[in-house]
PQR file of N, CA, C, O and H, with PARSE charges and radii, in Angstrom:
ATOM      1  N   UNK A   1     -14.300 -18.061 -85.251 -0.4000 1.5000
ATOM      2  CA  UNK A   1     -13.105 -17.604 -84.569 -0.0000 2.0000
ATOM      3  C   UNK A   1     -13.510 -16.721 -83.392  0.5500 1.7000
ATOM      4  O   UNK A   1     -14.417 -15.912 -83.590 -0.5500 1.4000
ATOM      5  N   UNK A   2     -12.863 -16.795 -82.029 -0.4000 1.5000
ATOM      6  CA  UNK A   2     -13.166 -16.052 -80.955 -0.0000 2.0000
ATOM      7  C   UNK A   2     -12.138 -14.801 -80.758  0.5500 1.7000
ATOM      8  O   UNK A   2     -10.915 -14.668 -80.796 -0.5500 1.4000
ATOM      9  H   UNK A   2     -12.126 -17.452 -81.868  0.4000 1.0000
ATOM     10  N   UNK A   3     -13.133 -14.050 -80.556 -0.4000 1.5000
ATOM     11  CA  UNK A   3     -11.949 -12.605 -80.680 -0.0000 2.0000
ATOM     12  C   UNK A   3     -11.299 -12.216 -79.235  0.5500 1.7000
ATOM     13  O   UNK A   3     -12.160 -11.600 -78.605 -0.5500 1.4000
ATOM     14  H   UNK A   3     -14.126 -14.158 -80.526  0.4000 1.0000
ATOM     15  N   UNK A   4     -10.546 -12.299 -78.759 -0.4000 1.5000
ATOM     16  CA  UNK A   4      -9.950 -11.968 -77.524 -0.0000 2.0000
ATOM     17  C   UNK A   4     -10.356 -10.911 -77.078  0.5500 1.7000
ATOM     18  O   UNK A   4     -10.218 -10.759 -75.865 -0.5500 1.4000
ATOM     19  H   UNK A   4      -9.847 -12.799 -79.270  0.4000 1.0000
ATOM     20  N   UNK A   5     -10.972  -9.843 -77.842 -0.4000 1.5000
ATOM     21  CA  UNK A   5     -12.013  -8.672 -76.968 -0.0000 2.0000
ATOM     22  C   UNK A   5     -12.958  -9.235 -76.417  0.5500 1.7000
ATOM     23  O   UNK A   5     -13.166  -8.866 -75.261 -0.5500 1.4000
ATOM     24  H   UNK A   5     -11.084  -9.966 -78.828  0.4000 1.0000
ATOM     25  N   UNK A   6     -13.482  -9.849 -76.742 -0.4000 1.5000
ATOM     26  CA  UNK A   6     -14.596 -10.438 -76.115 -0.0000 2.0000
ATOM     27  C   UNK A   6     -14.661 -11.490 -74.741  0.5500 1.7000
ATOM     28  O   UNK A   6     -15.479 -11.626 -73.832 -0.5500 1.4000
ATOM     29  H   UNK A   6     -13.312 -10.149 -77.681  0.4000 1.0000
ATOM     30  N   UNK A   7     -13.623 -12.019 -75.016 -0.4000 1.5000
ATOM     31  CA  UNK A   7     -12.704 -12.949 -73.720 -0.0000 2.0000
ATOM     32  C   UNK A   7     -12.391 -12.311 -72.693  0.5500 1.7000
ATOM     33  O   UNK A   7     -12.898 -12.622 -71.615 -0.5500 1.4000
ATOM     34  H   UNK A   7     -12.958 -11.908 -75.755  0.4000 1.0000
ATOM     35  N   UNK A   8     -11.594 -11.399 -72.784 -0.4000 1.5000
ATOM     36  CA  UNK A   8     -11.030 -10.516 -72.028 -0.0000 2.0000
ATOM     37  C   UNK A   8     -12.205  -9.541 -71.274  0.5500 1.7000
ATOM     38  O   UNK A   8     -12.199  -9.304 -70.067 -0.5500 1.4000
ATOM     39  H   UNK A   8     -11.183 -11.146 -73.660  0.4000 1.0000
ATOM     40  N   UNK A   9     -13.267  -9.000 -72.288 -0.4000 1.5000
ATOM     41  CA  UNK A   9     -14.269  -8.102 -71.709 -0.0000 2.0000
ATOM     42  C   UNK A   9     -15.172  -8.774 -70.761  0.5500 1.7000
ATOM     43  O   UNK A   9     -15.702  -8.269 -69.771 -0.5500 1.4000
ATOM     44  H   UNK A   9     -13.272  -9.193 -73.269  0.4000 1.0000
ATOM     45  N   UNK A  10     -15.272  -9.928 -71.176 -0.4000 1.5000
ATOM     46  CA  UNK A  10     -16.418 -10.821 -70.276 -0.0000 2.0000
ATOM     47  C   UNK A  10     -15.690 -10.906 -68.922  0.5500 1.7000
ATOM     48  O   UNK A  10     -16.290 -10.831 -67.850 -0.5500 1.4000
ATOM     49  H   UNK A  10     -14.841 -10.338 -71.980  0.4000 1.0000
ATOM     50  N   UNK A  11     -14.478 -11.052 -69.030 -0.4000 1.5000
ATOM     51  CA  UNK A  11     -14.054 -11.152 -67.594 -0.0000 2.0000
ATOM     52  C   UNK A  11     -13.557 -10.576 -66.751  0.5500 1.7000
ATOM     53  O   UNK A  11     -12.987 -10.907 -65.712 -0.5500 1.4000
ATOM     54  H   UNK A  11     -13.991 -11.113 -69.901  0.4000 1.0000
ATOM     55  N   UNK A  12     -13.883  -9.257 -67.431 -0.4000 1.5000
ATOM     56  CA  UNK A  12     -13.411  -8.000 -66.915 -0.0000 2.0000
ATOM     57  C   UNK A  12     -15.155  -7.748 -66.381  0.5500 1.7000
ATOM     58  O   UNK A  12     -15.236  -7.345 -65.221 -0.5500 1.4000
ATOM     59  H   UNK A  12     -14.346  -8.988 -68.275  0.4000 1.0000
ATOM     60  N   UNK A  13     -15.967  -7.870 -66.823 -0.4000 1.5000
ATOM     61  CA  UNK A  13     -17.061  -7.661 -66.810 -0.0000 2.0000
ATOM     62  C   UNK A  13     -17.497  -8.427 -65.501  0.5500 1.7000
ATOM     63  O   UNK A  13     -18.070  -7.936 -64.528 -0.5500 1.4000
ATOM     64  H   UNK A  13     -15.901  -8.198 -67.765  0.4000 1.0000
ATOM     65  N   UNK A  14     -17.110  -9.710 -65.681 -0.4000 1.5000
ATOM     66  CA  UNK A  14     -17.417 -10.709 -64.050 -0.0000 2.0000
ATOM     67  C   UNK A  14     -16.507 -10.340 -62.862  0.5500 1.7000
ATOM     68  O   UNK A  14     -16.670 -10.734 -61.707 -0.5500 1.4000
ATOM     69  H   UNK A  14     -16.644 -10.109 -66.470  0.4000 1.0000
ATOM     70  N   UNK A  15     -15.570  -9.567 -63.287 -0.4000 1.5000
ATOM     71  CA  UNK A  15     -14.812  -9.343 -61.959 -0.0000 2.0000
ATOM     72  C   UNK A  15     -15.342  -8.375 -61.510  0.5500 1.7000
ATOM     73  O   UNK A  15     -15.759  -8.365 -60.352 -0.5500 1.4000
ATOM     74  H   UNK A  15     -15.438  -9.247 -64.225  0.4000 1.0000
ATOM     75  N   UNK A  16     -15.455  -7.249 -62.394 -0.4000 1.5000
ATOM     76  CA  UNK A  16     -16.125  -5.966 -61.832 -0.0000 2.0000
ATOM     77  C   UNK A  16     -17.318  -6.151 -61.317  0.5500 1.7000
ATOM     78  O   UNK A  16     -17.718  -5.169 -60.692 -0.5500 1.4000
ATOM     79  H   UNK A  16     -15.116  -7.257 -63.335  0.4000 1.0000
ATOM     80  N   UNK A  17     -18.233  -7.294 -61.356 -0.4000 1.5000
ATOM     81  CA  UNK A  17     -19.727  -7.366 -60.449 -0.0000 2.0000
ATOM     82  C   UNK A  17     -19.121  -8.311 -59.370  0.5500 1.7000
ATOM     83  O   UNK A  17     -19.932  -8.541 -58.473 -0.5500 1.4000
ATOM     84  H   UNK A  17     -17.909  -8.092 -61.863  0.4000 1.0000
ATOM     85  N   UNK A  18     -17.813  -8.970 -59.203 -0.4000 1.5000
ATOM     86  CA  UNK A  18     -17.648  -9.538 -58.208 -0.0000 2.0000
ATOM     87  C   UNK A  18     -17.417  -8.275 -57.029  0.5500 1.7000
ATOM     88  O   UNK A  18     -17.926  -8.130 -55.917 -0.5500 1.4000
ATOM     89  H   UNK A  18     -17.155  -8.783 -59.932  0.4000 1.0000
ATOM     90  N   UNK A  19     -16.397  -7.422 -57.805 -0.4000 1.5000
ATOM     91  CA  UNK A  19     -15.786  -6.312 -57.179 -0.0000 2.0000
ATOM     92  C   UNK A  19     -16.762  -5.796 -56.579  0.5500 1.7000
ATOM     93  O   UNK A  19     -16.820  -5.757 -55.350 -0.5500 1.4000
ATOM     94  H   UNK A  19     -15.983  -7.540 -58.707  0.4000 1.0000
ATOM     95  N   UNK A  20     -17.494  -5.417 -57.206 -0.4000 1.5000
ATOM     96  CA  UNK A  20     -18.072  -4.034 -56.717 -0.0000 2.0000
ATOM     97  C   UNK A  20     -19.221  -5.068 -55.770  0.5500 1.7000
ATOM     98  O   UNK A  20     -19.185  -4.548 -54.655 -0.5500 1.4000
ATOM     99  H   UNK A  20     -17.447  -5.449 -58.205  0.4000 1.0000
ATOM    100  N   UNK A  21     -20.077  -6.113 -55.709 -0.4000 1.5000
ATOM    101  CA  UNK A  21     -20.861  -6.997 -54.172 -0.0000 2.0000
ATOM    102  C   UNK A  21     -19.749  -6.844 -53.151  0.5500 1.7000
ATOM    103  O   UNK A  21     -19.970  -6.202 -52.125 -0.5500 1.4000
ATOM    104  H   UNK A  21     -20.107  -6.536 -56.614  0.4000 1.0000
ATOM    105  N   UNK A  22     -18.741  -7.314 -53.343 -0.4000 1.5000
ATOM    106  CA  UNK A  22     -17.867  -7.482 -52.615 -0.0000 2.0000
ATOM    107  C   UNK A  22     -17.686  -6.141 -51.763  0.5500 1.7000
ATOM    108  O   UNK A  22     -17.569  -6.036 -50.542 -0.5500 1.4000
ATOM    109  H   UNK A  22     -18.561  -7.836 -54.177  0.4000 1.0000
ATOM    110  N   UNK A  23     -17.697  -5.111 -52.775 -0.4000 1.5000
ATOM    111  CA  UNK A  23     -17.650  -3.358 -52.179 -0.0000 2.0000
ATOM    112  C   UNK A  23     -18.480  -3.147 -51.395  0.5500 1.7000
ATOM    113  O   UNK A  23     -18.311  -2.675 -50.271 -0.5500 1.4000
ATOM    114  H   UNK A  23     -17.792  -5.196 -53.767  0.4000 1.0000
ATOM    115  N   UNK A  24     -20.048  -3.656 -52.175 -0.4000 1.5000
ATOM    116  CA  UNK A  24     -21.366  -3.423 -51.409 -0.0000 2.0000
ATOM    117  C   UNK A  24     -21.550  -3.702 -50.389  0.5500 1.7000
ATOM    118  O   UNK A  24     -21.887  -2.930 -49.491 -0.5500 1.4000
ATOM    119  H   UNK A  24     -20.185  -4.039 -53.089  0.4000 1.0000
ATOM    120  N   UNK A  25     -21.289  -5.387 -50.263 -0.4000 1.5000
ATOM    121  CA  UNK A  25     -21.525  -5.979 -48.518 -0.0000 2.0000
ATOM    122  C   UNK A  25     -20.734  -5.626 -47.933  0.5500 1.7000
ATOM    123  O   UNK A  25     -21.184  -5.369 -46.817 -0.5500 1.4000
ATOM    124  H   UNK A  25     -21.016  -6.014 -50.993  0.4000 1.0000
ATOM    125  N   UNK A  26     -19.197  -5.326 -48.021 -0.4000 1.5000
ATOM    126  CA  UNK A  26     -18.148  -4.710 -46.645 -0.0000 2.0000
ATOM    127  C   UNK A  26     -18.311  -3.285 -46.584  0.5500 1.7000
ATOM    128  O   UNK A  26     -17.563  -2.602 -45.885 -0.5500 1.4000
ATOM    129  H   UNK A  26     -18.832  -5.534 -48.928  0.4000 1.0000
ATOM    130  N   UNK A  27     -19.423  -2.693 -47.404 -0.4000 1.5000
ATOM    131  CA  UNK A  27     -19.392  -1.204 -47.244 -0.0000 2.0000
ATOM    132  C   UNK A  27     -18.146  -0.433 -47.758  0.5500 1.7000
ATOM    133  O   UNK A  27     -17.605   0.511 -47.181 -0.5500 1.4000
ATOM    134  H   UNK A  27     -20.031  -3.247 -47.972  0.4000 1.0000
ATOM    135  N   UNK A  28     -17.797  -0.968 -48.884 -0.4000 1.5000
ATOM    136  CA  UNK A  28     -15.988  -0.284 -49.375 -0.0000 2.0000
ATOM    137  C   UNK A  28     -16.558   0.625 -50.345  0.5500 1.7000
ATOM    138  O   UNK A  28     -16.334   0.426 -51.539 -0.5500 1.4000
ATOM    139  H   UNK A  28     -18.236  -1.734 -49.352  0.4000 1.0000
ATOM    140  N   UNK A  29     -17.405   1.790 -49.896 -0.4000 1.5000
ATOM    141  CA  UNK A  29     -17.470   2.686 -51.226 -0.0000 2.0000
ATOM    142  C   UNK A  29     -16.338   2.453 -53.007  0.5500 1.7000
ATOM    143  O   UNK A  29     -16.571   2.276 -54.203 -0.5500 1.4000
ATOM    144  H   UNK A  29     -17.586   1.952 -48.926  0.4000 1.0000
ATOM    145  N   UNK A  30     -15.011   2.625 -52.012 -0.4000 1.5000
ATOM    146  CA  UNK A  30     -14.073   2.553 -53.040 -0.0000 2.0000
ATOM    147  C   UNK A  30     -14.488   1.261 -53.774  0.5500 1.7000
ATOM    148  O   UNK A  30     -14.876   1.418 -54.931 -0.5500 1.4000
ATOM    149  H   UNK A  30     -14.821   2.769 -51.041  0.4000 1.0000
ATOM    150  N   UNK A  31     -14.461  -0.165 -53.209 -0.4000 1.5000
ATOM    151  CA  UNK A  31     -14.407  -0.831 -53.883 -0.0000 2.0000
ATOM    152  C   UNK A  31     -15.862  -1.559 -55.173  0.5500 1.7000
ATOM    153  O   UNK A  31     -15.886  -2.375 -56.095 -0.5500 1.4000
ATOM    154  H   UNK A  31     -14.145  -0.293 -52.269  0.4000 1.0000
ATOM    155  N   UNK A  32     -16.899  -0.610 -54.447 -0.4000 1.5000
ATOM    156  CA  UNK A  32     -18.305  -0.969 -55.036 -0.0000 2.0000
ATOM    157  C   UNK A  32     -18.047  -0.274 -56.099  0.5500 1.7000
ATOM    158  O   UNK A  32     -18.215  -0.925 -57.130 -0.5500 1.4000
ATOM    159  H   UNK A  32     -16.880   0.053 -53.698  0.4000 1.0000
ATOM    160  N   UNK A  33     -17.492   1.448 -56.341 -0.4000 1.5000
ATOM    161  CA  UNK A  33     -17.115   2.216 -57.564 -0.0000 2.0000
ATOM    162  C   UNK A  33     -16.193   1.465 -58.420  0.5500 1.7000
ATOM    163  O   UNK A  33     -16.614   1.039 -59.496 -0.5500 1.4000
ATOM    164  H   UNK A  33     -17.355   1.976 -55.503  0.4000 1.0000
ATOM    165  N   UNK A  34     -14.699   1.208 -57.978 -0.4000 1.5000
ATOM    166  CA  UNK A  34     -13.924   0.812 -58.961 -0.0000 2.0000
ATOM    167  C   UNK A  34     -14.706  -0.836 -59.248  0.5500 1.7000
ATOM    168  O   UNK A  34     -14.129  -1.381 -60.188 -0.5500 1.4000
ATOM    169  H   UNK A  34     -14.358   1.554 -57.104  0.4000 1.0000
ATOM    170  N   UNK A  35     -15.660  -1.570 -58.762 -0.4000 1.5000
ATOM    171  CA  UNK A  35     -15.674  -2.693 -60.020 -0.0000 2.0000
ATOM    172  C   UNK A  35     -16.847  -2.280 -60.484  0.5500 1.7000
ATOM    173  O   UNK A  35     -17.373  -2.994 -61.338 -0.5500 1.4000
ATOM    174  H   UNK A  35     -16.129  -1.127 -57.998  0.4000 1.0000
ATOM    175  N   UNK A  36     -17.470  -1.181 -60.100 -0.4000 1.5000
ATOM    176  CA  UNK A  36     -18.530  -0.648 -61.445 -0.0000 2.0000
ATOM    177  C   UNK A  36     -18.121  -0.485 -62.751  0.5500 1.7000
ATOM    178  O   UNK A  36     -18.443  -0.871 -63.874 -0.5500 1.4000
ATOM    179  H   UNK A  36     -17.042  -0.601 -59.406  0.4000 1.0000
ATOM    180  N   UNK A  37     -17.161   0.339 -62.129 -0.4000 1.5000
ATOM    181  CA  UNK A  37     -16.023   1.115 -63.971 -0.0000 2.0000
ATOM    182  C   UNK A  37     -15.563  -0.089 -64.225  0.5500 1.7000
ATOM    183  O   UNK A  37     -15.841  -0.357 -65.394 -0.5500 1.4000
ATOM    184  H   UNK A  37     -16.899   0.653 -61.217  0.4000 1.0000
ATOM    185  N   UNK A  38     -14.914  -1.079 -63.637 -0.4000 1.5000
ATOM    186  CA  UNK A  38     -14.285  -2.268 -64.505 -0.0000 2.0000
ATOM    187  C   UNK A  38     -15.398  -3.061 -65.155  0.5500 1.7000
ATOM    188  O   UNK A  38     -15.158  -3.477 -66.289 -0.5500 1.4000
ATOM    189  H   UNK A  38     -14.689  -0.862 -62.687  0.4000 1.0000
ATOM    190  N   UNK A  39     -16.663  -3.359 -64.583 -0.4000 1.5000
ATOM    191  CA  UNK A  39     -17.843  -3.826 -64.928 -0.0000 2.0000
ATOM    192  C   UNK A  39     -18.293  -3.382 -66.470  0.5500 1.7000
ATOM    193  O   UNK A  39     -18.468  -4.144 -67.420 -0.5500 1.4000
ATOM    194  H   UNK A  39     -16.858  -3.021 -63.662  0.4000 1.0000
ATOM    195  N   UNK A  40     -18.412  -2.127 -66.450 -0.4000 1.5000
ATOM    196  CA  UNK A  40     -18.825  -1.102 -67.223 -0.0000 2.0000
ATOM    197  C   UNK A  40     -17.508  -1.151 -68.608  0.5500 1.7000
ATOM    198  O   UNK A  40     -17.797  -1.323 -69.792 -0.5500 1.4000
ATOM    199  H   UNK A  40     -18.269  -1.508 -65.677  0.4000 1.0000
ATOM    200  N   UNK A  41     -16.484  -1.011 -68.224 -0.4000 1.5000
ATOM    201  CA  UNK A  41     -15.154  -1.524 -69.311 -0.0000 2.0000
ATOM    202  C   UNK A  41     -14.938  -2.702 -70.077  0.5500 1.7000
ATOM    203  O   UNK A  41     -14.417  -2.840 -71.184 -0.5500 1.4000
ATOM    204  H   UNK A  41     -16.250  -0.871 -67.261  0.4000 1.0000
ATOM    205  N   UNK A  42     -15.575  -3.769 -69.055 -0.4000 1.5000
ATOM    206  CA  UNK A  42     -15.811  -4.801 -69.486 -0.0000 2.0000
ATOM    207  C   UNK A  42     -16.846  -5.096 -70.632  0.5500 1.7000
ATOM    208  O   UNK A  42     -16.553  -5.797 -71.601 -0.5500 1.4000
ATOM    209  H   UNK A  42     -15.998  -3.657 -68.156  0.4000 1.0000
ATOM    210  N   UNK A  43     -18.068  -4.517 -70.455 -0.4000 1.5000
ATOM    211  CA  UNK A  43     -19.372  -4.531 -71.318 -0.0000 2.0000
ATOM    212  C   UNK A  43     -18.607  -3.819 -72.779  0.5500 1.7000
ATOM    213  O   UNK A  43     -18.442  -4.357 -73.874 -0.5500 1.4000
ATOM    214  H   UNK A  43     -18.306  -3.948 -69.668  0.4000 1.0000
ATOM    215  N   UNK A  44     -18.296  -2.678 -72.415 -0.4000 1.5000
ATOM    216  CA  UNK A  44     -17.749  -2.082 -73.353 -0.0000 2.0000
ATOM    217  C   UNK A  44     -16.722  -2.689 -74.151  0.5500 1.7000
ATOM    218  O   UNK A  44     -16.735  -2.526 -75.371 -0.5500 1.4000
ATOM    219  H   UNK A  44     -18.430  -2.240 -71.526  0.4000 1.0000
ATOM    220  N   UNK A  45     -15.824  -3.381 -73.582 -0.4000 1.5000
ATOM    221  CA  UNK A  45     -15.101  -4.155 -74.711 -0.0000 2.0000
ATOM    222  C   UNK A  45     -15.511  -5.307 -75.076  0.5500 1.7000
ATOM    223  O   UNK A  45     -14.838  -5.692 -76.032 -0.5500 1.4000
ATOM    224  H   UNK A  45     -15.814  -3.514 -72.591  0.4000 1.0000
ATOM    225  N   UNK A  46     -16.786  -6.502 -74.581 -0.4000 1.5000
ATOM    226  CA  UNK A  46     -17.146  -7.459 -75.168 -0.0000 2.0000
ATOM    227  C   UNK A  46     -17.836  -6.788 -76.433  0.5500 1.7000
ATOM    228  O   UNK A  46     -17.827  -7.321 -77.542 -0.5500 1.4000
ATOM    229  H   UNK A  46     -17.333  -6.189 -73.804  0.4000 1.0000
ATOM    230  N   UNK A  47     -18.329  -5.778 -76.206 -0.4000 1.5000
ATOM    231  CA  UNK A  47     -19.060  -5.113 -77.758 -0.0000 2.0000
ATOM    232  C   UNK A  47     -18.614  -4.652 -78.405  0.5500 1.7000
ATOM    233  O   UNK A  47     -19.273  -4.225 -79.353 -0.5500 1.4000
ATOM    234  H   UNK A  47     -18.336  -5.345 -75.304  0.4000 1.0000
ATOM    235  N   UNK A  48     -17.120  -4.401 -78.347 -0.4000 1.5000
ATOM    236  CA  UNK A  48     -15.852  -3.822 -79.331 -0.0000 2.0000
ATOM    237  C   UNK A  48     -15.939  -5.058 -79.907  0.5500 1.7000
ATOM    238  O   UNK A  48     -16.345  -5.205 -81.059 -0.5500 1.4000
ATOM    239  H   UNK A  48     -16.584  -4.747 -77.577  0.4000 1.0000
ATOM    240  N   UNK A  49     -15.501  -6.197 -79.021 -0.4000 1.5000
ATOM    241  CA  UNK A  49     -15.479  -7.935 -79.641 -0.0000 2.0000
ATOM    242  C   UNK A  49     -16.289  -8.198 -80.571  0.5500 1.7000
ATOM    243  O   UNK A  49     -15.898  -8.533 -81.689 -0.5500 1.4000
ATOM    244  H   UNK A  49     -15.171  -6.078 -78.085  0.4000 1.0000
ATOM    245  N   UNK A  50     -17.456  -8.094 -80.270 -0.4000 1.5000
ATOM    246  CA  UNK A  50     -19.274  -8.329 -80.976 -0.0000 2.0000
ATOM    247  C   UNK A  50     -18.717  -8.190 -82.037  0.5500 1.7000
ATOM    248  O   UNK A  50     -18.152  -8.987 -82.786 -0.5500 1.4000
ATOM    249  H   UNK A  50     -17.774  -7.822 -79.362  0.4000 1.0000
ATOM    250  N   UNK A  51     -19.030  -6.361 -82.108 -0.4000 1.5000
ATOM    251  CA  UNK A  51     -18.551  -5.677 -83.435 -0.0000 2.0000
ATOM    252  C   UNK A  51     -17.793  -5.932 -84.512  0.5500 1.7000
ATOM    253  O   UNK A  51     -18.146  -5.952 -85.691 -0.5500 1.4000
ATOM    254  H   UNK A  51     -19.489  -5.713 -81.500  0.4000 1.0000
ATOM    255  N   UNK A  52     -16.428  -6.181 -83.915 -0.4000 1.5000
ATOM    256  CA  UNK A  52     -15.509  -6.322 -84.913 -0.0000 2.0000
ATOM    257  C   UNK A  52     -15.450  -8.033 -85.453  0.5500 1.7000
ATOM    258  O   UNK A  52     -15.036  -8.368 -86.563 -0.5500 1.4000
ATOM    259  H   UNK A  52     -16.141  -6.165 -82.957  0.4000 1.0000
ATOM    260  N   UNK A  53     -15.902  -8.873 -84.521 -0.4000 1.5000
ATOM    261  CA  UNK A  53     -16.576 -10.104 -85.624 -0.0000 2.0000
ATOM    262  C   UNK A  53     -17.760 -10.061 -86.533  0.5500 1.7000
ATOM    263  O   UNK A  53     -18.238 -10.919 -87.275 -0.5500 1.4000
ATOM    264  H   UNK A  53     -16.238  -8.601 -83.619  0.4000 1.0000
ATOM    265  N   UNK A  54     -18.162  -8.616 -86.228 -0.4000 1.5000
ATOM    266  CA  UNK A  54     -19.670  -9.035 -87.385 -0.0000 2.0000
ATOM    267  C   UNK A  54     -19.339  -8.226 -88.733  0.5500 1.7000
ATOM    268  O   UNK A  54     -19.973  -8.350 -89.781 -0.5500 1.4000
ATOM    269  H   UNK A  54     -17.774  -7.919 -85.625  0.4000 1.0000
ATOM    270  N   UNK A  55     -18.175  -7.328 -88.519 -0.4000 1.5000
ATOM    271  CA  UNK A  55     -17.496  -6.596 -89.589 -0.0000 2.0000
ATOM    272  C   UNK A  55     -16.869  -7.815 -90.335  0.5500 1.7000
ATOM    273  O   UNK A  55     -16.185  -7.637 -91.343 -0.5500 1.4000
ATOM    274  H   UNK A  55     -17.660  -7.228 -87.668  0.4000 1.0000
TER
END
């Protein structure tokens, strides 16, 4: 069974490294930070996902 934390985190996880290149090459401070933290939110909830399938 696939846990929707994990769905959800992964692609929170790919947007936030889209985000934040995207920040990098136009020079958008703002936008290189906020898809770090979404990047970073993302990781963090695919391993909430992990977790709670191995429980």
């Amino acid at each position: 069974m696939v846990d929707t934390d994990r769905i959800t985190g992964a692609a929170k996880e790919l947007g936030g490294k889209v985000q934040g290149t995207v920040g990098d090459l136009t020079g958008s401070k703002r936008d290189s930070l906020e898809g770090r933290a979404r990047e970073a939110q993302g990781a963090a909830e695919t391993l909430y996902g992990q977790a709670k399938d191995t429980v």
